[in-house]
N, CA, C and O atoms as a Maestro MAE file, in Angstrom:
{
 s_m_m2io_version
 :::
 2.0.0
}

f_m_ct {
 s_m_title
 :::
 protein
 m_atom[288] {
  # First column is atom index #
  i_m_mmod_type
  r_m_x_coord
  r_m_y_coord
  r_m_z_coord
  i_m_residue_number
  s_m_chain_name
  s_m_pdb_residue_name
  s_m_pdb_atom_name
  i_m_atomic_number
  :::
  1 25 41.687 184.750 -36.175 1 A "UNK " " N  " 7
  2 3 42.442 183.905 -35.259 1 A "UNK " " CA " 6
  3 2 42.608 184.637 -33.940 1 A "UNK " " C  " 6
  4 15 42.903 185.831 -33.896 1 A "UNK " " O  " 8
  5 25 42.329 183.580 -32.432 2 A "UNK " " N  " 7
  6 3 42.392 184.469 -31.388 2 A "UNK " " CA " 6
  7 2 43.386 183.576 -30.367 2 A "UNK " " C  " 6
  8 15 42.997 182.502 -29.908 2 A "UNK " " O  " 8
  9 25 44.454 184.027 -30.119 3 A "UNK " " N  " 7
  10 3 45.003 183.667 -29.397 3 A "UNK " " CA " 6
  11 2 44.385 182.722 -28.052 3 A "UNK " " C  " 6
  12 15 43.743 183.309 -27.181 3 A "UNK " " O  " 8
  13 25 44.570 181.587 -27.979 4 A "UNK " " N  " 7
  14 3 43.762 181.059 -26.632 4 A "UNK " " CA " 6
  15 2 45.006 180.003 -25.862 4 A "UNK " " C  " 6
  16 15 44.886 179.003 -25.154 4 A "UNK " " O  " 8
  17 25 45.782 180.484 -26.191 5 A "UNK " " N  " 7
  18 3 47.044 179.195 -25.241 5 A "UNK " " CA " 6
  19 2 47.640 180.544 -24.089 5 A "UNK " " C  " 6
  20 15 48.732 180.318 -23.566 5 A "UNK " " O  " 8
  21 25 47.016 181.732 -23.765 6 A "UNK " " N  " 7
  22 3 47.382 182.649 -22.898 6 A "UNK " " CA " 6
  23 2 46.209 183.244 -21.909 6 A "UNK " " C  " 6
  24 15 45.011 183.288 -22.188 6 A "UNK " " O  " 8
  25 25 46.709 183.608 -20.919 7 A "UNK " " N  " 7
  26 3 45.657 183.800 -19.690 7 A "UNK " " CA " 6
  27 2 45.195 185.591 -19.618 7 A "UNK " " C  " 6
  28 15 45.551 186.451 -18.814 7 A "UNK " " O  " 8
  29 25 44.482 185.658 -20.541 8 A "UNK " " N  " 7
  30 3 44.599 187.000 -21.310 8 A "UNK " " CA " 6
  31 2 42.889 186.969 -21.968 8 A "UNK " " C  " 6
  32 15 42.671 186.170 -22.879 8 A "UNK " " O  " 8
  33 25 41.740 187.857 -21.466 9 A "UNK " " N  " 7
  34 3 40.773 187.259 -21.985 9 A "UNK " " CA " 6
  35 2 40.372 189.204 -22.711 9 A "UNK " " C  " 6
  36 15 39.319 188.897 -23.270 9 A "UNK " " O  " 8
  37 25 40.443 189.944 -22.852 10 A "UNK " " N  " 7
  38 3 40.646 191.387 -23.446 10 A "UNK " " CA " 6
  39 2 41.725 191.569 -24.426 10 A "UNK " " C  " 6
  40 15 42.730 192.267 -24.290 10 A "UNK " " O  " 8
  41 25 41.337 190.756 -25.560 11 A "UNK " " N  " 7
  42 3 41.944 190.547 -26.744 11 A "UNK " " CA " 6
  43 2 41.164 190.946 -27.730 11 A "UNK " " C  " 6
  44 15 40.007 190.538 -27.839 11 A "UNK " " O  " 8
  45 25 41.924 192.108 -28.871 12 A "UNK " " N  " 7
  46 3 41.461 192.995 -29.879 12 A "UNK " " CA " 6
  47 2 43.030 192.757 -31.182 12 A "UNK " " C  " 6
  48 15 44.250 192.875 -31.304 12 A "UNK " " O  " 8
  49 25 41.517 192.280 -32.002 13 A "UNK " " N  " 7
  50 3 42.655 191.969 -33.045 13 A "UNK " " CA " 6
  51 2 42.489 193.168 -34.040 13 A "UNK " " C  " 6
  52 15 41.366 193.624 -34.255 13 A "UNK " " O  " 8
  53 25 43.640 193.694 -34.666 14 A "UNK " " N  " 7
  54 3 43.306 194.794 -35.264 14 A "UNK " " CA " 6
  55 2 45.250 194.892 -36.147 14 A "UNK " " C  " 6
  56 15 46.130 194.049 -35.973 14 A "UNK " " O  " 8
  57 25 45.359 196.119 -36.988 15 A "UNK " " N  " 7
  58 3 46.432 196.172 -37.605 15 A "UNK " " CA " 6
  59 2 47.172 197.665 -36.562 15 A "UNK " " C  " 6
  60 15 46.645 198.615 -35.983 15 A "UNK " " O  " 8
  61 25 48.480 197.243 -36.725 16 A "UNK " " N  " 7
  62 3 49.297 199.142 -36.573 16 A "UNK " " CA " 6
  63 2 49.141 199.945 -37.529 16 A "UNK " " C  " 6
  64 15 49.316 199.918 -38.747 16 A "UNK " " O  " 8
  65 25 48.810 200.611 -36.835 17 A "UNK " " N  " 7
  66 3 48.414 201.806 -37.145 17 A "UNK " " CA " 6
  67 2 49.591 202.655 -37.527 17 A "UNK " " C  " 6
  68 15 49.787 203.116 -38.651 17 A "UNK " " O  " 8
  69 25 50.594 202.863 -36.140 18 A "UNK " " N  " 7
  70 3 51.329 203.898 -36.155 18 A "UNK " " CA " 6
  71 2 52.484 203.269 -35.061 18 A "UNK " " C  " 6
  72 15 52.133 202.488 -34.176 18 A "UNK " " O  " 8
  73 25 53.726 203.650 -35.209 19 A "UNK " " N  " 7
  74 3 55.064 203.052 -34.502 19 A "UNK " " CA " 6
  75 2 55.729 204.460 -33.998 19 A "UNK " " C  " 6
  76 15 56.075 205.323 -34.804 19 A "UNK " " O  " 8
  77 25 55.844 204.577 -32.856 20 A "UNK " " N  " 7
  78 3 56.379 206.069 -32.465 20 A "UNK " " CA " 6
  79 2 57.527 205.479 -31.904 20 A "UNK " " C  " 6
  80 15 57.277 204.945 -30.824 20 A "UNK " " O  " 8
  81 25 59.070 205.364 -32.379 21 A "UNK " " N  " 7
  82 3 60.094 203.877 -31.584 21 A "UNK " " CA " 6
  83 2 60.915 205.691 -31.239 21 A "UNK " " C  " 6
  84 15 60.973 206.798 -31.776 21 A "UNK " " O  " 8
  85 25 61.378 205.020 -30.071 22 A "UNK " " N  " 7
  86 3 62.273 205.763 -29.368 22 A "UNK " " CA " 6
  87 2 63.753 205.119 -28.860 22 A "UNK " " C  " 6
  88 15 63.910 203.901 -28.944 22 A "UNK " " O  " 8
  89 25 64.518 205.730 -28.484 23 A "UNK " " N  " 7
  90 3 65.539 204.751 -28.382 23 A "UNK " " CA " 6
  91 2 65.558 203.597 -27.870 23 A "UNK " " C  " 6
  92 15 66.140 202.641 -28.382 23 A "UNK " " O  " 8
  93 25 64.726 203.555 -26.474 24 A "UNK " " N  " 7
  94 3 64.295 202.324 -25.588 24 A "UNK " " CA " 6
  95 2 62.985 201.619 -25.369 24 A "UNK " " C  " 6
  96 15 62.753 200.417 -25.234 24 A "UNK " " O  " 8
  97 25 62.007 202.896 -25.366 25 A "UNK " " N  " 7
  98 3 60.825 202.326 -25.715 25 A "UNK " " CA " 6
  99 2 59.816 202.911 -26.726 25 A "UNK " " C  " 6
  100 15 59.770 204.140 -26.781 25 A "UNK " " O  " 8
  101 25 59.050 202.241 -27.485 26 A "UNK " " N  " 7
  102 3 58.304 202.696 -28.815 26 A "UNK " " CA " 6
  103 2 56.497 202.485 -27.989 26 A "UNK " " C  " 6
  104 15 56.138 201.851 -26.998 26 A "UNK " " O  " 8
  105 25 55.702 203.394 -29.025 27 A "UNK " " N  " 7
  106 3 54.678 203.508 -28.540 27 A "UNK " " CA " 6
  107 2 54.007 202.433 -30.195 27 A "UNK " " C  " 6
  108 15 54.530 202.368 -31.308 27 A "UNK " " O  " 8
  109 25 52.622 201.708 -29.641 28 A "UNK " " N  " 7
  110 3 52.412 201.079 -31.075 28 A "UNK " " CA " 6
  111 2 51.302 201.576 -30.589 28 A "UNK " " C  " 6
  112 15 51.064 201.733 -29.391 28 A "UNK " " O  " 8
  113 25 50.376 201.915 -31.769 29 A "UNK " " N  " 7
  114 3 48.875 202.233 -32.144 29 A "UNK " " CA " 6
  115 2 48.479 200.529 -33.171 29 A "UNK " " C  " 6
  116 15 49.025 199.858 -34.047 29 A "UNK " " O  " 8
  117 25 47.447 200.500 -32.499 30 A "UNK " " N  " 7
  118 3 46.515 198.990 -33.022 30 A "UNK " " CA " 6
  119 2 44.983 199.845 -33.066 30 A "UNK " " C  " 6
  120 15 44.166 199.971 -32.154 30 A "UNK " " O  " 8
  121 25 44.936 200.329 -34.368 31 A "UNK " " N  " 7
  122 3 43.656 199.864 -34.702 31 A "UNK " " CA " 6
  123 2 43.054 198.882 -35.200 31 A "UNK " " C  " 6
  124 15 43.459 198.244 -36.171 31 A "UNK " " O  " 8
  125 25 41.555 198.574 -34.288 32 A "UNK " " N  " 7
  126 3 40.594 197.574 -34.358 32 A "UNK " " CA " 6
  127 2 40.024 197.507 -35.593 32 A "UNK " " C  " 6
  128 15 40.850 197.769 -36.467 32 A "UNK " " O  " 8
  129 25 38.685 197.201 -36.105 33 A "UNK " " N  " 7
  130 3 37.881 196.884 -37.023 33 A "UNK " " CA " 6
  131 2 36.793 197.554 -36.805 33 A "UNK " " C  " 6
  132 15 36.070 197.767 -37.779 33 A "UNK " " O  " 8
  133 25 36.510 197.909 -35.877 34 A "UNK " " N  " 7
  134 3 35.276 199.112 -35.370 34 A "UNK " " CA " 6
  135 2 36.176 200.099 -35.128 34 A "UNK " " C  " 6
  136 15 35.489 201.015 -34.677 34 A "UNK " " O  " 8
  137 25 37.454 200.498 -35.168 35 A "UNK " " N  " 7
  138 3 38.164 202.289 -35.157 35 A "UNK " " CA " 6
  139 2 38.699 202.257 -33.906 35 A "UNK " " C  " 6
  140 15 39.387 203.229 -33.595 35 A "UNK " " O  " 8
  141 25 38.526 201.193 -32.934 36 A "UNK " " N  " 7
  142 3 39.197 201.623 -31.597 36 A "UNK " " CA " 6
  143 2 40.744 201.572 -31.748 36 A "UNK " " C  " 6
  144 15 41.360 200.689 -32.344 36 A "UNK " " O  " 8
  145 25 41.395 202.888 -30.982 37 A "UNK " " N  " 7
  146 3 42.803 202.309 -31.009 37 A "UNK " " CA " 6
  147 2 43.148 202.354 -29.746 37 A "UNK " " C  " 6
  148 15 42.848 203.178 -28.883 37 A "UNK " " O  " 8
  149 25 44.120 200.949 -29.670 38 A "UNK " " N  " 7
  150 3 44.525 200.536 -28.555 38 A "UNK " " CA " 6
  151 2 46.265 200.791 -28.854 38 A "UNK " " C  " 6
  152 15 47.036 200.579 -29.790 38 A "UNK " " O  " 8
  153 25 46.356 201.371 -27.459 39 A "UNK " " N  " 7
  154 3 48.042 201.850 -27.748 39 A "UNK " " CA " 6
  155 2 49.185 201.177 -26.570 39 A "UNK " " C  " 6
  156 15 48.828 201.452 -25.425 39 A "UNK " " O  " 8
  157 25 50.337 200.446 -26.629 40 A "UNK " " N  " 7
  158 3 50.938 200.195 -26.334 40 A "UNK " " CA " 6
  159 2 52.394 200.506 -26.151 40 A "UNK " " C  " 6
  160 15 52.812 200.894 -27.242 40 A "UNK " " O  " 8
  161 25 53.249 200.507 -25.351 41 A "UNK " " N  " 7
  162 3 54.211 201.192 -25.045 41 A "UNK " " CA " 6
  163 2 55.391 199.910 -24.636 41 A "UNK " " C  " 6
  164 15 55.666 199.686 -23.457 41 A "UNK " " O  " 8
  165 25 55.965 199.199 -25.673 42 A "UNK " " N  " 7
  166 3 56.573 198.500 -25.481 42 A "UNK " " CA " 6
  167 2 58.221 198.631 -25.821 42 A "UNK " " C  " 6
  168 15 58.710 199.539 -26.494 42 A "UNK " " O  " 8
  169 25 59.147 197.249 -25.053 43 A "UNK " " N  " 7
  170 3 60.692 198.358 -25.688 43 A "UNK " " CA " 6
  171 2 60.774 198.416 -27.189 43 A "UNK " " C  " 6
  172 15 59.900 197.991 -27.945 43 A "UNK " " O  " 8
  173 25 61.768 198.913 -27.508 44 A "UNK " " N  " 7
  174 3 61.959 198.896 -29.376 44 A "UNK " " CA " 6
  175 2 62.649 197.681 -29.630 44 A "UNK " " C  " 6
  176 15 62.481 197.269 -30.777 44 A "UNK " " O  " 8
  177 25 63.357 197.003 -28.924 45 A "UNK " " N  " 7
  178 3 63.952 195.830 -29.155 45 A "UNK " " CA " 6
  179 2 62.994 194.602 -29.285 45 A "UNK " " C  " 6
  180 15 63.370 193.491 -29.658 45 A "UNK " " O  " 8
  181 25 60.904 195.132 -28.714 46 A "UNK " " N  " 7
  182 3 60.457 194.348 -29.064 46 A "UNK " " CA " 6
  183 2 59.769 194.191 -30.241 46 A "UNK " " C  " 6
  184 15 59.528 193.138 -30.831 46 A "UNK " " O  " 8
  185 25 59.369 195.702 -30.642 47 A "UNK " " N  " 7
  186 3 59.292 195.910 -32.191 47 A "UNK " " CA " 6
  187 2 59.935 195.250 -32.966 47 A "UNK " " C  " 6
  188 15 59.414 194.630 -33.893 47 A "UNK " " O  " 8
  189 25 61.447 195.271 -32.668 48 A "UNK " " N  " 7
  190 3 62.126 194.577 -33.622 48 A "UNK " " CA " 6
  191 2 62.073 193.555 -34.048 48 A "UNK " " C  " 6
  192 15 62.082 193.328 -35.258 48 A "UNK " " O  " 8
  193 25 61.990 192.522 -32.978 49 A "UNK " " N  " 7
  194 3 61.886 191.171 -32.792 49 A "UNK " " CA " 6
  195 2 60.206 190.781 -33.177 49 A "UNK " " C  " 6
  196 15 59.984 189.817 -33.910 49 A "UNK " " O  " 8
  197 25 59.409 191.362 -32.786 50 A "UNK " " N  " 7
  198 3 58.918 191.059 -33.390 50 A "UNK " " CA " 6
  199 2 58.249 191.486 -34.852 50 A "UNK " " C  " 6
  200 15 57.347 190.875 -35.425 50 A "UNK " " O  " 8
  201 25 58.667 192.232 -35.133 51 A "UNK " " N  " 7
  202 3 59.370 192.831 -36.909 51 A "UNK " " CA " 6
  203 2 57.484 193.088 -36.647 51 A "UNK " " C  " 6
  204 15 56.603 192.247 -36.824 51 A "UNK " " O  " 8
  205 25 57.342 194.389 -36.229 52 A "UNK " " N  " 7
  206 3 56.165 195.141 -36.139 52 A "UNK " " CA " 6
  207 2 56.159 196.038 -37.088 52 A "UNK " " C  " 6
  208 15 57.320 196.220 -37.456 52 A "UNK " " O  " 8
  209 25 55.203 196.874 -37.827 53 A "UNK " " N  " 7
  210 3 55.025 197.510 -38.704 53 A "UNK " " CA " 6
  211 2 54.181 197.676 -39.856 53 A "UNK " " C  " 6
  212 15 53.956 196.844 -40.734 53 A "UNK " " O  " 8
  213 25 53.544 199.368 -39.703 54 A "UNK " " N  " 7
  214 3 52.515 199.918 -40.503 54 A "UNK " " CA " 6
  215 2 52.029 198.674 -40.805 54 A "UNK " " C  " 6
  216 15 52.833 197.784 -41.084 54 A "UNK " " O  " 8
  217 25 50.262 198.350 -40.793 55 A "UNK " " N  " 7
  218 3 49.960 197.760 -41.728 55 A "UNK " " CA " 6
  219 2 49.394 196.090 -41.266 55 A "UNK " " C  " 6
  220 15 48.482 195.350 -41.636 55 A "UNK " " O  " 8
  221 25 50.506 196.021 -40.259 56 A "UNK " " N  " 7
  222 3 51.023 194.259 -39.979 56 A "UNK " " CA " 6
  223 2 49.703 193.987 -39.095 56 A "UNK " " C  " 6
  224 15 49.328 194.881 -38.336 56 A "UNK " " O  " 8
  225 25 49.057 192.894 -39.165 57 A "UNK " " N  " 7
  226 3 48.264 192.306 -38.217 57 A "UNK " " CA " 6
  227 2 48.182 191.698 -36.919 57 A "UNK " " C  " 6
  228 15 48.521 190.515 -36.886 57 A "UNK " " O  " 8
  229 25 47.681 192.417 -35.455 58 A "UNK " " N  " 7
  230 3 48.268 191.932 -34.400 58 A "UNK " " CA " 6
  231 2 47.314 191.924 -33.602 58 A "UNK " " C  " 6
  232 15 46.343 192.666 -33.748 58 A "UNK " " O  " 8
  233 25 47.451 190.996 -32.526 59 A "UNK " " N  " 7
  234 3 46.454 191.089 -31.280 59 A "UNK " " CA " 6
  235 2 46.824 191.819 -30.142 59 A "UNK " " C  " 6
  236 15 47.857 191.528 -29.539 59 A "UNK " " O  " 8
  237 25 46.018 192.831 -29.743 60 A "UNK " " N  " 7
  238 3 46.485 193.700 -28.461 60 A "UNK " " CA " 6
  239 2 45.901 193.008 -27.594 60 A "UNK " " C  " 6
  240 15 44.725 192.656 -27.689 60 A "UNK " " O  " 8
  241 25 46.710 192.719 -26.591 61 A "UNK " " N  " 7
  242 3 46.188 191.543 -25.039 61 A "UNK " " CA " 6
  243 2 46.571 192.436 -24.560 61 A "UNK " " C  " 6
  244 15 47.651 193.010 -24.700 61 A "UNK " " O  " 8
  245 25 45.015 192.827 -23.423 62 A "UNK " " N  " 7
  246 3 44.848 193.956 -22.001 62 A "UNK " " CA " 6
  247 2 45.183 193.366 -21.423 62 A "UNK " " C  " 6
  248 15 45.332 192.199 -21.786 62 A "UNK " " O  " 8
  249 25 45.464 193.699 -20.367 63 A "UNK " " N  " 7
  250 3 45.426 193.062 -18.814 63 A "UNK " " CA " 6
  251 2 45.311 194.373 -18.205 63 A "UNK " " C  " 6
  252 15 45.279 195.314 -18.998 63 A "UNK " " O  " 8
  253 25 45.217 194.732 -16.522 64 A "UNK " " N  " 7
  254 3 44.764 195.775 -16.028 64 A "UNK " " CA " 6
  255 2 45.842 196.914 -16.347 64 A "UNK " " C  " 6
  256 15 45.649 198.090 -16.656 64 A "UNK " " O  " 8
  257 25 47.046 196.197 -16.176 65 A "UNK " " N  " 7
  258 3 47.988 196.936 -16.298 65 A "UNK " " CA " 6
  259 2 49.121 197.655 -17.358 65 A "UNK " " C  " 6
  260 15 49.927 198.586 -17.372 65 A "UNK " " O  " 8
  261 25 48.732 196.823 -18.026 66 A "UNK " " N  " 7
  262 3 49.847 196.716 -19.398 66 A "UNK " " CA " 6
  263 2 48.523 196.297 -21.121 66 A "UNK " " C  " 6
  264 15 47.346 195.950 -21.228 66 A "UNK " " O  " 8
  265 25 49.723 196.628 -22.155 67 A "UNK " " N  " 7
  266 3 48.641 196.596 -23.125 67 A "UNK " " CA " 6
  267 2 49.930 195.543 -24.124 67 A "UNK " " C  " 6
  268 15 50.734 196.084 -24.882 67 A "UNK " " O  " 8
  269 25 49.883 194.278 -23.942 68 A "UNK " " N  " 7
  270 3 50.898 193.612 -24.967 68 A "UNK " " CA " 6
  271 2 50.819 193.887 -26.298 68 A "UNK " " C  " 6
  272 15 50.142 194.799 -26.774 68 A "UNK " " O  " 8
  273 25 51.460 193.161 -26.879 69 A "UNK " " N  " 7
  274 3 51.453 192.965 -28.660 69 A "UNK " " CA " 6
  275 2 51.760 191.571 -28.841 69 A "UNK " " C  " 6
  276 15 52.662 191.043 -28.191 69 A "UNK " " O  " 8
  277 25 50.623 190.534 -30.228 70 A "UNK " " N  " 7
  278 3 51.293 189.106 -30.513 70 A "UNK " " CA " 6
  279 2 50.592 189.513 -31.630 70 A "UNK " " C  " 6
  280 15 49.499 190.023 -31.874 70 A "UNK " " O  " 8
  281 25 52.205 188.872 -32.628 71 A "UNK " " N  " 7
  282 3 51.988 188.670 -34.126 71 A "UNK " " CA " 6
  283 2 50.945 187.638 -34.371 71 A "UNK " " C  " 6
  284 15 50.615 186.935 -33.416 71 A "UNK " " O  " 8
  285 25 50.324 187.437 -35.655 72 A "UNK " " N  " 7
  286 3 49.859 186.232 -35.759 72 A "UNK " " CA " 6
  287 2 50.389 185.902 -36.932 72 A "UNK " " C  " 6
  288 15 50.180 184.789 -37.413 72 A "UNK " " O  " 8
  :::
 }
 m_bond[287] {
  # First column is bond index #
  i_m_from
  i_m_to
  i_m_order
  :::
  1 1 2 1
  2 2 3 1
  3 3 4 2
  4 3 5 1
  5 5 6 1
  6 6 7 1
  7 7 8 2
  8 7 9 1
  9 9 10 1
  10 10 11 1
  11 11 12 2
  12 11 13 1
  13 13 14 1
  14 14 15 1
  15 15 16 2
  16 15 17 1
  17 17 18 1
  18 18 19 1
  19 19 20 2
  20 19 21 1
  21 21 22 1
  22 22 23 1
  23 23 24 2
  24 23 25 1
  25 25 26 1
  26 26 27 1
  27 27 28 2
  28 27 29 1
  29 29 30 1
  30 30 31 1
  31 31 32 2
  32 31 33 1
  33 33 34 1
  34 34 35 1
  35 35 36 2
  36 35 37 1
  37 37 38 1
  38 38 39 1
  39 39 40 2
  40 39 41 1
  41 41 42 1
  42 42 43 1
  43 43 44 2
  44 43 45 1
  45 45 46 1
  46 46 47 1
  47 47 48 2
  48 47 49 1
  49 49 50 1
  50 50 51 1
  51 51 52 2
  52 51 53 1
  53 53 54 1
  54 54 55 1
  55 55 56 2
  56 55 57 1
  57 57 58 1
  58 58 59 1
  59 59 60 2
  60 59 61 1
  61 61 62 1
  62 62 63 1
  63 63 64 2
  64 63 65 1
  65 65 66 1
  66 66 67 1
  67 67 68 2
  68 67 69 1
  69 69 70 1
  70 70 71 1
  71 71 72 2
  72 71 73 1
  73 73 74 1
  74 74 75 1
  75 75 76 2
  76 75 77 1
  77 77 78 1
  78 78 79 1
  79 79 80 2
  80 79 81 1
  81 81 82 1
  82 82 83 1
  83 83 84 2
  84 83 85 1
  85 85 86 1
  86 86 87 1
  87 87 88 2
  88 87 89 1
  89 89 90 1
  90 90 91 1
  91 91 92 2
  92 91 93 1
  93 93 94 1
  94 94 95 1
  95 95 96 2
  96 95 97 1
  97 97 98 1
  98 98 99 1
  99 99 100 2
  100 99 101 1
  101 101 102 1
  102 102 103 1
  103 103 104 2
  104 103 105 1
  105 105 106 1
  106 106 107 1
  107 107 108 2
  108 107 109 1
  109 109 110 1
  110 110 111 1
  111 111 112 2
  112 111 113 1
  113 113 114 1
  114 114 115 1
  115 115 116 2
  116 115 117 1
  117 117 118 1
  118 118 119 1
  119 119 120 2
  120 119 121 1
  121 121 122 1
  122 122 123 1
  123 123 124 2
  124 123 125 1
  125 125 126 1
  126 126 127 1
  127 127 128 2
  128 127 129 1
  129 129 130 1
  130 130 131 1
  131 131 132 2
  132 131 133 1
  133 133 134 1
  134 134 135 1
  135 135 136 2
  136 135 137 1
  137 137 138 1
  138 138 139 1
  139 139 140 2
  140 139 141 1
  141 141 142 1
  142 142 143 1
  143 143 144 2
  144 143 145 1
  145 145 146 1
  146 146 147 1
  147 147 148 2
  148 147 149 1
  149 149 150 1
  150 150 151 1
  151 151 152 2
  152 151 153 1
  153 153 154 1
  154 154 155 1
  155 155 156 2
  156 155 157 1
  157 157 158 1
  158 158 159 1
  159 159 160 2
  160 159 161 1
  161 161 162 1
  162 162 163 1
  163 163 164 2
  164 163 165 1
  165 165 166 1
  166 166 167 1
  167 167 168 2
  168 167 169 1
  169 169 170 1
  170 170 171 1
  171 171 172 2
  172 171 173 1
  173 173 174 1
  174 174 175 1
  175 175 176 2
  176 175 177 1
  177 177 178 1
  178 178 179 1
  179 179 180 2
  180 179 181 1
  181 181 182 1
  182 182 183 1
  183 183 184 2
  184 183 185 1
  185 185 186 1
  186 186 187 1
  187 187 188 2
  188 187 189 1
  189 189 190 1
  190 190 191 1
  191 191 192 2
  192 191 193 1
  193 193 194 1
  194 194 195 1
  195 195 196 2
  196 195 197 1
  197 197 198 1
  198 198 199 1
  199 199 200 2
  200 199 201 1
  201 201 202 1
  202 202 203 1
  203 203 204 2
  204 203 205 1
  205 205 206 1
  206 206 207 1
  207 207 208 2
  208 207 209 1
  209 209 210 1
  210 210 211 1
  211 211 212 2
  212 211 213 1
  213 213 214 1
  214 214 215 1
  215 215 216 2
  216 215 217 1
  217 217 218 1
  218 218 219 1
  219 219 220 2
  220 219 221 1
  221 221 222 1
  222 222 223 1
  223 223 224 2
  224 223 225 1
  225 225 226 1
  226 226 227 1
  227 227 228 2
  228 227 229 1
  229 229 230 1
  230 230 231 1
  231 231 232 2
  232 231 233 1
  233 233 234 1
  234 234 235 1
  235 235 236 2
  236 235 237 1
  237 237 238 1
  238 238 239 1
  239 239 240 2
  240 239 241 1
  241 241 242 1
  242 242 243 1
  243 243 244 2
  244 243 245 1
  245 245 246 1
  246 246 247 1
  247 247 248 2
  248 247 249 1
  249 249 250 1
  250 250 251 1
  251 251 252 2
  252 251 253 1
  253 253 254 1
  254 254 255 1
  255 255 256 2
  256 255 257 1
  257 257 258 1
  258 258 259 1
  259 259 260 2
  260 259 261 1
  261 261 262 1
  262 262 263 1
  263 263 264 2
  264 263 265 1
  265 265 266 1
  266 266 267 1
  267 267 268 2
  268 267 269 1
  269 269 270 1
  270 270 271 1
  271 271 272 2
  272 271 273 1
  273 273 274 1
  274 274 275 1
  275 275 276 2
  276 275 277 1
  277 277 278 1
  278 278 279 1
  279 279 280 2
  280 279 281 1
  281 281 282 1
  282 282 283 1
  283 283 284 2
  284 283 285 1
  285 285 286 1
  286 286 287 1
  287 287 288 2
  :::
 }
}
């Protein structure tokens, strides 16, 4: 499943890897299906919300600047 209702075309679907949460912001590791990991640095309040963790299946959306996270 690939996200297509977002203006986001550098989309890698892959699982976490690894959750490094800090008080304010957490780092997420997304490995791919070919080994790439794509790492993101989002707050921990979004981890939460979106109840991220070891294992869970997610799409990392690039953009130039930033590296999101969406559950599926």
């Amino acid at each position: 499943m690939t996200i297509s209702a977002i203006n986001v075309r550098n989309q890698f679907r892959g699982k976490v890897k690894e959750i490094i949460e800090g008080p304010v912001v957490s780092e997420v590791d997304v490995e791919t299906a070919s080994g790439l990991i794509v790492t993101s640095v989002i707050t921990t309040r979004s981890v939460k919300e979106l109840d991220l963790r070891v294992g869970r299946e997610v799409v990392a959306l690039v953009k130039s600047t930033e590296v999101s996270i969406a559950t599926l």
